[in-house]
PDB file of N, CA, C and O in Angstrom:
ATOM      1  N   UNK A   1       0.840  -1.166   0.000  1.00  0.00           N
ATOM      2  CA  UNK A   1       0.000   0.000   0.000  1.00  0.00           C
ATOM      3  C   UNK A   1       0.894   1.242   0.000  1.00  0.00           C
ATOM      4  O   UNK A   1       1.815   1.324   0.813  1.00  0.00           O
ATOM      5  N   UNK A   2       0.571   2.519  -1.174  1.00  0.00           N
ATOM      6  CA  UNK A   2       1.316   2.958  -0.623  1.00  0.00           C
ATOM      7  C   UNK A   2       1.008   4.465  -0.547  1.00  0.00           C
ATOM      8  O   UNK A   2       0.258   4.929  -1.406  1.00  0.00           O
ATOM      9  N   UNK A   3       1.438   5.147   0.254  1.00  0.00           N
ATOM     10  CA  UNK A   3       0.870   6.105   1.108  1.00  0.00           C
ATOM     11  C   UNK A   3       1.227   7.589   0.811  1.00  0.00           C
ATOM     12  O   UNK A   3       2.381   7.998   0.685  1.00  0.00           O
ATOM     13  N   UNK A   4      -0.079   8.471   0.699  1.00  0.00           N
ATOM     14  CA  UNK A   4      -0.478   9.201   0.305  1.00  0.00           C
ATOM     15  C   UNK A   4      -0.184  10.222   1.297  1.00  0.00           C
ATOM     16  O   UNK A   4      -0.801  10.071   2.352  1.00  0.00           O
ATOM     17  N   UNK A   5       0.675  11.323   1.230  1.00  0.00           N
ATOM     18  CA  UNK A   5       1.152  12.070   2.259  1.00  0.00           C
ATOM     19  C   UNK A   5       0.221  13.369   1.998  1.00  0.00           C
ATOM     20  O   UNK A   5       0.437  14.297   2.776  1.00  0.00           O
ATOM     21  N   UNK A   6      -0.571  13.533   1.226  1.00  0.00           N
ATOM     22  CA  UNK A   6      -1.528  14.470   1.175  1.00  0.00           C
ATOM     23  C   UNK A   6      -2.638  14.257   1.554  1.00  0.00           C
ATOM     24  O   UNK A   6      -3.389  15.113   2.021  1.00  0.00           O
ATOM     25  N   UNK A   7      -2.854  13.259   1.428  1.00  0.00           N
ATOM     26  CA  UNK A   7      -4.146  12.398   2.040  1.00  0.00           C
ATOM     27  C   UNK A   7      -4.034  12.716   3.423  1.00  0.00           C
ATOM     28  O   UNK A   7      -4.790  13.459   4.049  1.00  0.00           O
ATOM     29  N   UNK A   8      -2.900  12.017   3.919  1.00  0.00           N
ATOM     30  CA  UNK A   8      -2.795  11.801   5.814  1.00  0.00           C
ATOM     31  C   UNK A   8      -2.741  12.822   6.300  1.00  0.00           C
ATOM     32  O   UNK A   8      -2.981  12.728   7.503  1.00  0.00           O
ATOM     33  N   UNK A   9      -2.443  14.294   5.829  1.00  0.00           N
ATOM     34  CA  UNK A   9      -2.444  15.442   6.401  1.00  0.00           C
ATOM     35  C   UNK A   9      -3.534  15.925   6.116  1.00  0.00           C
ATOM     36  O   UNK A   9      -3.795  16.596   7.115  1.00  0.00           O
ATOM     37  N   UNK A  10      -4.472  16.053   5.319  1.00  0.00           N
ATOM     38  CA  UNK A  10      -5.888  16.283   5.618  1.00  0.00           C
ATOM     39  C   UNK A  10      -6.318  15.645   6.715  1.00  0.00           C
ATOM     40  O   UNK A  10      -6.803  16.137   7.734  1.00  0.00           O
ATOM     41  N   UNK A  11      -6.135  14.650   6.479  1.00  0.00           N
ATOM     42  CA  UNK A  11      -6.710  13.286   7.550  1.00  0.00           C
ATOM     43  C   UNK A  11      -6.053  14.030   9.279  1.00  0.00           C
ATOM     44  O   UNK A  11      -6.838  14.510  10.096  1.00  0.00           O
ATOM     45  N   UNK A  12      -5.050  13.986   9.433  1.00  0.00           N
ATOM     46  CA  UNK A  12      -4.669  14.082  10.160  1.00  0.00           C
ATOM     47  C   UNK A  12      -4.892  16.123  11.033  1.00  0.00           C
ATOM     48  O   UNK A  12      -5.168  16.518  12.166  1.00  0.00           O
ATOM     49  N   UNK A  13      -4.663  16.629  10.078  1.00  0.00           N
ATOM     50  CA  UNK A  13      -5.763  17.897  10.113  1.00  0.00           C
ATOM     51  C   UNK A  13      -6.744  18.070  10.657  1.00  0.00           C
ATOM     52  O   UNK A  13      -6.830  18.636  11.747  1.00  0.00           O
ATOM     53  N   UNK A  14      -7.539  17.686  10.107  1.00  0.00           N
ATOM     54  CA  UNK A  14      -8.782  17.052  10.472  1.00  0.00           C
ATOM     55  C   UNK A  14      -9.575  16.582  11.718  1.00  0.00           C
ATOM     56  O   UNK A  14     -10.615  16.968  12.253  1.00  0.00           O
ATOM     57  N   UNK A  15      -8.442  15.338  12.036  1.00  0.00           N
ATOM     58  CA  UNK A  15      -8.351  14.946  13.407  1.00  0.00           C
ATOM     59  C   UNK A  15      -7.976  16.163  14.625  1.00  0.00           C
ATOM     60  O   UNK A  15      -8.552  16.248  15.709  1.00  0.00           O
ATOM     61  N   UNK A  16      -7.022  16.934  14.207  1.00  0.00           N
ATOM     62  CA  UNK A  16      -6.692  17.698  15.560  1.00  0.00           C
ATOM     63  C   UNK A  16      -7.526  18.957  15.095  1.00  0.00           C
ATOM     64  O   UNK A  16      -7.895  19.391  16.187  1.00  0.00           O
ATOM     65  N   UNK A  17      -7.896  19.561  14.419  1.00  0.00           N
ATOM     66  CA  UNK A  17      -9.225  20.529  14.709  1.00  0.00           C
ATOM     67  C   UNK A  17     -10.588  20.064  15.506  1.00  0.00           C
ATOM     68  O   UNK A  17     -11.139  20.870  16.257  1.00  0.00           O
ATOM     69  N   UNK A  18     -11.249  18.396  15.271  1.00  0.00           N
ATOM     70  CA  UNK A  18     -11.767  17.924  16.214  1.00  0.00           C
ATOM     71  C   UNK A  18     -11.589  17.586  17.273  1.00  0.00           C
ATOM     72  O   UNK A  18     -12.445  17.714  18.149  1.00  0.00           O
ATOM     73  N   UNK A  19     -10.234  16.979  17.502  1.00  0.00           N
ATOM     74  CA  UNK A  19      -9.692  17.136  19.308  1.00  0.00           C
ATOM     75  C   UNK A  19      -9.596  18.602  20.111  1.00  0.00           C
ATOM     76  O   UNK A  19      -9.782  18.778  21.315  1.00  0.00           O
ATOM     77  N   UNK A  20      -9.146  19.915  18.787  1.00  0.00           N
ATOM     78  CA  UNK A  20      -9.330  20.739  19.853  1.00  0.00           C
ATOM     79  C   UNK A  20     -10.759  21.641  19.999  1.00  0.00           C
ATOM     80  O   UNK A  20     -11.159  22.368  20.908  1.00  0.00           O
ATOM     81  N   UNK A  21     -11.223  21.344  18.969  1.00  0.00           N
ATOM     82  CA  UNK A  21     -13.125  21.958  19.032  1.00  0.00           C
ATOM     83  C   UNK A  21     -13.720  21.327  20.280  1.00  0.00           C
ATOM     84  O   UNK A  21     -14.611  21.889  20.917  1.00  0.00           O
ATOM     85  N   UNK A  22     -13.148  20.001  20.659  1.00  0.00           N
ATOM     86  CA  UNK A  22     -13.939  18.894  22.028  1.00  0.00           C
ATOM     87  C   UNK A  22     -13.174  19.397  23.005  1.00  0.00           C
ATOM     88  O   UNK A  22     -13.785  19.308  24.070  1.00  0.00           O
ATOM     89  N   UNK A  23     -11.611  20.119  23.194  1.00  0.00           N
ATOM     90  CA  UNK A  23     -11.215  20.508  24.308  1.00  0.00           C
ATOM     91  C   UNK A  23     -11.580  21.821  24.510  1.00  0.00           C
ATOM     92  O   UNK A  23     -11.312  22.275  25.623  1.00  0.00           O
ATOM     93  N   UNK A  24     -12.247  22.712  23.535  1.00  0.00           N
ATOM     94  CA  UNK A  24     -13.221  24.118  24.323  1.00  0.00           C
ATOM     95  C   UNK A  24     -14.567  23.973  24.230  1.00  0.00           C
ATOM     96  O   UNK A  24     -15.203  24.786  24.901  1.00  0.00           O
ATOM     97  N   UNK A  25     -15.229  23.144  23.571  1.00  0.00           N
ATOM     98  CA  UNK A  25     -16.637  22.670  23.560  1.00  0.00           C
ATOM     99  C   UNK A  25     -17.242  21.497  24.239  1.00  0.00           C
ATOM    100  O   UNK A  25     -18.465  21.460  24.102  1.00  0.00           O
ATOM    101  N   UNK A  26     -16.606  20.296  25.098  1.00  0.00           N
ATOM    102  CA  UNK A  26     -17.125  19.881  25.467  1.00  0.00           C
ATOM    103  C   UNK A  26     -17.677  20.049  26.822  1.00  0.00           C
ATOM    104  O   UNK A  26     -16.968  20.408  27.761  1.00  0.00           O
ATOM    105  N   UNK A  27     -18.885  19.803  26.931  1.00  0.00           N
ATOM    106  CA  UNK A  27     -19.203  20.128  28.633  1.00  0.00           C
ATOM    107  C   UNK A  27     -18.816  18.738  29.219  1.00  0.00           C
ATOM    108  O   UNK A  27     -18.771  17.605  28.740  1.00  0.00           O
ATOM    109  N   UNK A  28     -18.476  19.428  30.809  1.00  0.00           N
ATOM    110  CA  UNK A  28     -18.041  18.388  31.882  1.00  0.00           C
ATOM    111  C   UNK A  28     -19.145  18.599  32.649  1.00  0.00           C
ATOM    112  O   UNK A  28     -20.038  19.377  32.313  1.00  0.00           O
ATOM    113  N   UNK A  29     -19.152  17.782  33.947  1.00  0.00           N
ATOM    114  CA  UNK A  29     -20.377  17.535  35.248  1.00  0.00           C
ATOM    115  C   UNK A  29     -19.593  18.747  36.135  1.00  0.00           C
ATOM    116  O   UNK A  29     -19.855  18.363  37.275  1.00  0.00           O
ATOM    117  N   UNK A  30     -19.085  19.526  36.238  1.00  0.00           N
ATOM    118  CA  UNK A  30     -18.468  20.236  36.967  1.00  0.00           C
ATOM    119  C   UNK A  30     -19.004  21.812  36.552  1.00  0.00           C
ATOM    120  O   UNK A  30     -18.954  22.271  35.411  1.00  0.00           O
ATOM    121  N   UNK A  31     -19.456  22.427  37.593  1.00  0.00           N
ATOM    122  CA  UNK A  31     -19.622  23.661  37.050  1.00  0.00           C
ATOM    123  C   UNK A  31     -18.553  25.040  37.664  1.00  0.00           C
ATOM    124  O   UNK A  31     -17.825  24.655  38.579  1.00  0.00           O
ATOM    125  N   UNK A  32     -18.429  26.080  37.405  1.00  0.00           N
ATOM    126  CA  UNK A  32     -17.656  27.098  38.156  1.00  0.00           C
ATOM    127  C   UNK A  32     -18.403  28.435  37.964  1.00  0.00           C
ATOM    128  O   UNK A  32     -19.170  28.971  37.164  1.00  0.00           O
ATOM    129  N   UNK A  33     -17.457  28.809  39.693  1.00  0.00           N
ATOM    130  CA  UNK A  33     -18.487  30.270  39.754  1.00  0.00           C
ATOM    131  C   UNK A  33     -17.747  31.577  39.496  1.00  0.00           C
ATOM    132  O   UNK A  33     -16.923  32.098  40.247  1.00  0.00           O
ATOM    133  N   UNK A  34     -18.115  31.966  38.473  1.00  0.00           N
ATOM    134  CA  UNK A  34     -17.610  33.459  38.387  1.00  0.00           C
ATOM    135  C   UNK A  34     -17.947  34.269  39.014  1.00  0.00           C
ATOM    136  O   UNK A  34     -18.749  34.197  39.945  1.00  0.00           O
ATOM    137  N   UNK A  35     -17.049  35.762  38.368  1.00  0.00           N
ATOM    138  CA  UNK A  35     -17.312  36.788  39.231  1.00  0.00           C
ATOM    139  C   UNK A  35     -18.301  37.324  38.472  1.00  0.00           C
ATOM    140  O   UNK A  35     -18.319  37.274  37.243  1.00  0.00           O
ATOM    141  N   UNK A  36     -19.518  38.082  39.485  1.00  0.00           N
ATOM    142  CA  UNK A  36     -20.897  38.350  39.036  1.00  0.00           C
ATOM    143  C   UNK A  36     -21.073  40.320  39.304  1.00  0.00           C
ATOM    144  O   UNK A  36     -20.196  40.969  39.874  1.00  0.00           O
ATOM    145  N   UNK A  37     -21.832  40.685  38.981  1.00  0.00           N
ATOM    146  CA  UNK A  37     -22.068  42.221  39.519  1.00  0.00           C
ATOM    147  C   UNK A  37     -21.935  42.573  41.109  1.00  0.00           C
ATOM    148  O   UNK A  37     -21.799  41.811  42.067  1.00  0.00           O
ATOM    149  N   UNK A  38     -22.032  44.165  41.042  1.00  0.00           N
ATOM    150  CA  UNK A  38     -22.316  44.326  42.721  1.00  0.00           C
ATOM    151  C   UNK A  38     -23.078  45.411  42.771  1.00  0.00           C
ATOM    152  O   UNK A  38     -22.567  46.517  42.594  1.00  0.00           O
ATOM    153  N   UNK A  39     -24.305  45.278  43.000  1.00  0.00           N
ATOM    154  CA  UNK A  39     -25.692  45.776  43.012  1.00  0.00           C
ATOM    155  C   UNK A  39     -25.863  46.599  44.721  1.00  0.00           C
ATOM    156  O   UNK A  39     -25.725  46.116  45.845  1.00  0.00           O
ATOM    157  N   UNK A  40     -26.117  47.612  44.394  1.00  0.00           N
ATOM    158  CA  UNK A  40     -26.442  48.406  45.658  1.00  0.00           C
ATOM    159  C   UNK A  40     -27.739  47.952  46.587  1.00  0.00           C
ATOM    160  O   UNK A  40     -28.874  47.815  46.130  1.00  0.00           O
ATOM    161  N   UNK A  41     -27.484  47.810  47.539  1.00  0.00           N
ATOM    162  CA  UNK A  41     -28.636  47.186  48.451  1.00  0.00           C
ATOM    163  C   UNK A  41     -29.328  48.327  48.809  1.00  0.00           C
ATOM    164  O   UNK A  41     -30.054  48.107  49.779  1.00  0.00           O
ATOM    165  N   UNK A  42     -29.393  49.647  48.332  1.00  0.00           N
ATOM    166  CA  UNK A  42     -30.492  50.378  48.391  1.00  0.00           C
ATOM    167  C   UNK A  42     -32.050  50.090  47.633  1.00  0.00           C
ATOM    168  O   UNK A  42     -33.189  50.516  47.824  1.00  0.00           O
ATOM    169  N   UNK A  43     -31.369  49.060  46.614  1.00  0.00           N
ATOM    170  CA  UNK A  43     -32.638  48.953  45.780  1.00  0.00           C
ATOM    171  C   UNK A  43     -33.600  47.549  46.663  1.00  0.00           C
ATOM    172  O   UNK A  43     -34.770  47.364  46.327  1.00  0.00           O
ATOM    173  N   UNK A  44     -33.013  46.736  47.669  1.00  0.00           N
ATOM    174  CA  UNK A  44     -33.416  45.699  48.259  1.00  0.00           C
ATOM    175  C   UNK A  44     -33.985  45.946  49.466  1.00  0.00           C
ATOM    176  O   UNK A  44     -34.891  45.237  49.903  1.00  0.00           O
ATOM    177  N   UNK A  45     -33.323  47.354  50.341  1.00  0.00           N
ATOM    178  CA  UNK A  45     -33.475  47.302  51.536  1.00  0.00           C
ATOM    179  C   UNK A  45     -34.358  48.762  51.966  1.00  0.00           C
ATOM    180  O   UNK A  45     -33.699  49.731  51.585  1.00  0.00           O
ATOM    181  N   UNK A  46     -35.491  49.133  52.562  1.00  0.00           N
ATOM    182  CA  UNK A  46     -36.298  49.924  52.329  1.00  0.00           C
ATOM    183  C   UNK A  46     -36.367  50.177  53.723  1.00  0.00           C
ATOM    184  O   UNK A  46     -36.812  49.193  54.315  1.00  0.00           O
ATOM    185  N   UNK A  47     -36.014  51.410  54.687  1.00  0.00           N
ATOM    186  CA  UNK A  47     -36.803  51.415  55.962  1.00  0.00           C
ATOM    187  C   UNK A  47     -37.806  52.775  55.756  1.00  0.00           C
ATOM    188  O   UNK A  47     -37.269  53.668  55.100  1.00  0.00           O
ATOM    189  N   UNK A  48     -38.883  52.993  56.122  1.00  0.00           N
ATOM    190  CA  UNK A  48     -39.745  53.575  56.468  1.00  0.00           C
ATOM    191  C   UNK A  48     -39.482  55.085  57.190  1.00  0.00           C
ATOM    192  O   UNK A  48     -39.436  54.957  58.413  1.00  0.00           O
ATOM    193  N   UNK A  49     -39.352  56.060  56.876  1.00  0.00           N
ATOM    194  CA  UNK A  49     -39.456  57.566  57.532  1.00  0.00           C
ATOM    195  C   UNK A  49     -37.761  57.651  57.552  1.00  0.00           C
ATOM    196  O   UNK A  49     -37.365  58.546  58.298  1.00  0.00           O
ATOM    197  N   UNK A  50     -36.966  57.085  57.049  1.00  0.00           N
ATOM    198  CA  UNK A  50     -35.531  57.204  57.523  1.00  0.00           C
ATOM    199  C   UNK A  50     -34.901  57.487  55.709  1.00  0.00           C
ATOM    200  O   UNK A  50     -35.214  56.793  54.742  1.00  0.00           O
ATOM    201  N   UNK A  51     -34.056  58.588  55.703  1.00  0.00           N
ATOM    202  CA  UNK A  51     -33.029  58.484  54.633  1.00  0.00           C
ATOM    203  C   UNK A  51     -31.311  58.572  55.024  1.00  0.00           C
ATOM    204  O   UNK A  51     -30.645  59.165  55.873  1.00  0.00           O
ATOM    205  N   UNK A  52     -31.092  57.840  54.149  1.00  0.00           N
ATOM    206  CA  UNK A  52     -29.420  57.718  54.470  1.00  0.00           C
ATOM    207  C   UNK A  52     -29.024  59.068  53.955  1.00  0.00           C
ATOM    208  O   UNK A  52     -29.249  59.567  52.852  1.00  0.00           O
ATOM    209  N   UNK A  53     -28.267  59.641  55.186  1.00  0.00           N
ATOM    210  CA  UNK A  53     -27.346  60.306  54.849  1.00  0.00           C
ATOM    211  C   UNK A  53     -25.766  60.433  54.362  1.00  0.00           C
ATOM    212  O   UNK A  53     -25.265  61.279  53.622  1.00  0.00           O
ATOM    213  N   UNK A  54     -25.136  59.271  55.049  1.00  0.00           N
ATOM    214  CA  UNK A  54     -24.020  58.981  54.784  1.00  0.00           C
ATOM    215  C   UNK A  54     -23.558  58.650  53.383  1.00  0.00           C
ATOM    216  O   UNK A  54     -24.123  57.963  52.531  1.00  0.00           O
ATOM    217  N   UNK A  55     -22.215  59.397  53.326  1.00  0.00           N
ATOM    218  CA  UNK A  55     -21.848  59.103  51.446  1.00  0.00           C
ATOM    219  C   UNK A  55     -21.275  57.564  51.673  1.00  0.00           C
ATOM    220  O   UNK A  55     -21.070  56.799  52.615  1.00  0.00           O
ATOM    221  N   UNK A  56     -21.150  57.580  50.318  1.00  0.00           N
ATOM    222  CA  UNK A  56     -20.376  55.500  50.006  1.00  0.00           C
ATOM    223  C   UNK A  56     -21.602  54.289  49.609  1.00  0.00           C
ATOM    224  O   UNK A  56     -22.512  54.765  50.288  1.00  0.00           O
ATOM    225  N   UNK A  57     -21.758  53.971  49.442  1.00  0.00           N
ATOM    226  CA  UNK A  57     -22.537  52.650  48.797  1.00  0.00           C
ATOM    227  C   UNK A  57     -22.498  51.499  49.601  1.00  0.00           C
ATOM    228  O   UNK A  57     -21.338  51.090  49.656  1.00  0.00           O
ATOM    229  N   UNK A  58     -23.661  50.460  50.568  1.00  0.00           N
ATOM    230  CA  UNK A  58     -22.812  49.078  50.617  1.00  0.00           C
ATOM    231  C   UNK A  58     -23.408  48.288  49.203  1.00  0.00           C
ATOM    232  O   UNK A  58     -24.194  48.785  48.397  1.00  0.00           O
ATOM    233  N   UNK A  59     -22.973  47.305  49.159  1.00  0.00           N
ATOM    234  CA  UNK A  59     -22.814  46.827  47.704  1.00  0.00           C
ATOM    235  C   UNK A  59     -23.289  44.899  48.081  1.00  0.00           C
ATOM    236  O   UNK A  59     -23.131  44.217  49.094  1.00  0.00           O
ATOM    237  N   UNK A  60     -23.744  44.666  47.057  1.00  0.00           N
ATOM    238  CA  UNK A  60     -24.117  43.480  47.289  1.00  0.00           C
ATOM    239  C   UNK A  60     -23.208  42.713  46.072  1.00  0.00           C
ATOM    240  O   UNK A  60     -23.313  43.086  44.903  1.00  0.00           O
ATOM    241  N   UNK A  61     -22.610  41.977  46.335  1.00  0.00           N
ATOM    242  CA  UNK A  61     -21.792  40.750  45.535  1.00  0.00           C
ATOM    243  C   UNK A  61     -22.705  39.795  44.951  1.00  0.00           C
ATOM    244  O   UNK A  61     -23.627  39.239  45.547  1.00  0.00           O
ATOM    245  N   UNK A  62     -22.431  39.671  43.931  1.00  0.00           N
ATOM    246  CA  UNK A  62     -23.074  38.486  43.260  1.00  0.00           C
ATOM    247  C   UNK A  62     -21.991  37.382  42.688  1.00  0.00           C
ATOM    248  O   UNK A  62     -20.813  37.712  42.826  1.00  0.00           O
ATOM    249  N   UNK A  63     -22.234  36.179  42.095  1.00  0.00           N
ATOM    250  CA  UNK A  63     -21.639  35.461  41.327  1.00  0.00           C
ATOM    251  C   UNK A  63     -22.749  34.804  40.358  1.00  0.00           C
ATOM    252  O   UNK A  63     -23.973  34.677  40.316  1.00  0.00           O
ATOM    253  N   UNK A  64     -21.574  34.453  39.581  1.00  0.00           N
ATOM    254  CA  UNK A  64     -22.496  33.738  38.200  1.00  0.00           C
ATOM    255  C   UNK A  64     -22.197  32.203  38.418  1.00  0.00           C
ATOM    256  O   UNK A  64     -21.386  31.859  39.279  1.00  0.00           O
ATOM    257  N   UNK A  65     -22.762  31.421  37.746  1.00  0.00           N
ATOM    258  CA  UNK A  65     -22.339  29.730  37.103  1.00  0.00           C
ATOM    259  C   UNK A  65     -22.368  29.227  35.980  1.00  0.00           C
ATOM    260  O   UNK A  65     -23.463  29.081  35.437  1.00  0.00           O
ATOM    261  N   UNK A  66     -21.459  28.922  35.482  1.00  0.00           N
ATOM    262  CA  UNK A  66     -21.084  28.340  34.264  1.00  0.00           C
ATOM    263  C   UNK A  66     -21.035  27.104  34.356  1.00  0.00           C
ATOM    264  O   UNK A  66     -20.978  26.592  35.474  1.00  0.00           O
ATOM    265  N   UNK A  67     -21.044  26.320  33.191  1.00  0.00           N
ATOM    266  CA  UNK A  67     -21.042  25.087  32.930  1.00  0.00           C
ATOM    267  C   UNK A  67     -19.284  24.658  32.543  1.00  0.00           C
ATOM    268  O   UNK A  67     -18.898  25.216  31.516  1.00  0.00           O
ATOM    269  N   UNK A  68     -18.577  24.057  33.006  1.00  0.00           N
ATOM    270  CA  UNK A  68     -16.984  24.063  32.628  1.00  0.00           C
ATOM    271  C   UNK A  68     -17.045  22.918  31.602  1.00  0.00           C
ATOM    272  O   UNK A  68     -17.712  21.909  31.371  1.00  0.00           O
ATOM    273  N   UNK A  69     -15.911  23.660  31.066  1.00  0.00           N
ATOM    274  CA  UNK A  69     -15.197  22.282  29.879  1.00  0.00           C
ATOM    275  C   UNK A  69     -13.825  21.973  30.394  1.00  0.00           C
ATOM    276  O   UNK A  69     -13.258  22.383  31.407  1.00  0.00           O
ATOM    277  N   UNK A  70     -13.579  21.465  29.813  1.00  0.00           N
ATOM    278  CA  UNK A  70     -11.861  21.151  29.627  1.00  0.00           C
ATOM    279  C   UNK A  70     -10.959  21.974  29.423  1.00  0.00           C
ATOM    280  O   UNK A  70      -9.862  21.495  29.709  1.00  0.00           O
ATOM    281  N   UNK A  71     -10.884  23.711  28.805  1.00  0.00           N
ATOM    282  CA  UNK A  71     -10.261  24.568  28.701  1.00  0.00           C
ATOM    283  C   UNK A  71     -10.731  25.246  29.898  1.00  0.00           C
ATOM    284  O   UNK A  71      -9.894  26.110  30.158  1.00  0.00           O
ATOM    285  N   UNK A  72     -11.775  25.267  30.839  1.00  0.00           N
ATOM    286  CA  UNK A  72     -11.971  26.174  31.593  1.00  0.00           C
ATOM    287  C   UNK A  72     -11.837  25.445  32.716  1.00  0.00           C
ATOM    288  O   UNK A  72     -11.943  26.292  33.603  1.00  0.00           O
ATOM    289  N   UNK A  73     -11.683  24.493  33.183  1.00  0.00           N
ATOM    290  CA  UNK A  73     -11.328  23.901  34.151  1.00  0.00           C
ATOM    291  C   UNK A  73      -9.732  24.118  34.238  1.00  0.00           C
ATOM    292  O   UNK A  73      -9.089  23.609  35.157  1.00  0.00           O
TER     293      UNK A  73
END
């Protein structure tokens, strides 16, 4: 048989664009938490006959969740 060196580099081409499309596209059972906004707890927290005077913000932290692959793990 004898062998086609234009052939096997398509072929082989080929192959590692699909190994690395599955190492940023495949999902795993593992998820991770990013970093999310930070939302002012004025809009959450309400008291009655009282306004803040004090300058500065407190801030509420959030996070996100993603689904991980193999590049993000």
């Amino acid at each position: 048989m004898k062998f086609n060196k234009t052939r096997n580099k398509v072929i082989g081409a080929i192959f590692i664009v699909i190994v690395v499309l599955l190492f940023f596209m495949f999902p795993t059972k593992y998820y991770l938490e990013v970093p999310g906004s930070a939302e002012p707890t004025s809009q959450y927290v309400k008291v009655d006959g009282k306004h803040d005077k004090k300058k500065g913000d407190l801030l509420l932290t959030t996070v996100g969740l993603v689904k991980g692959t193999p590049f993000t793990l």
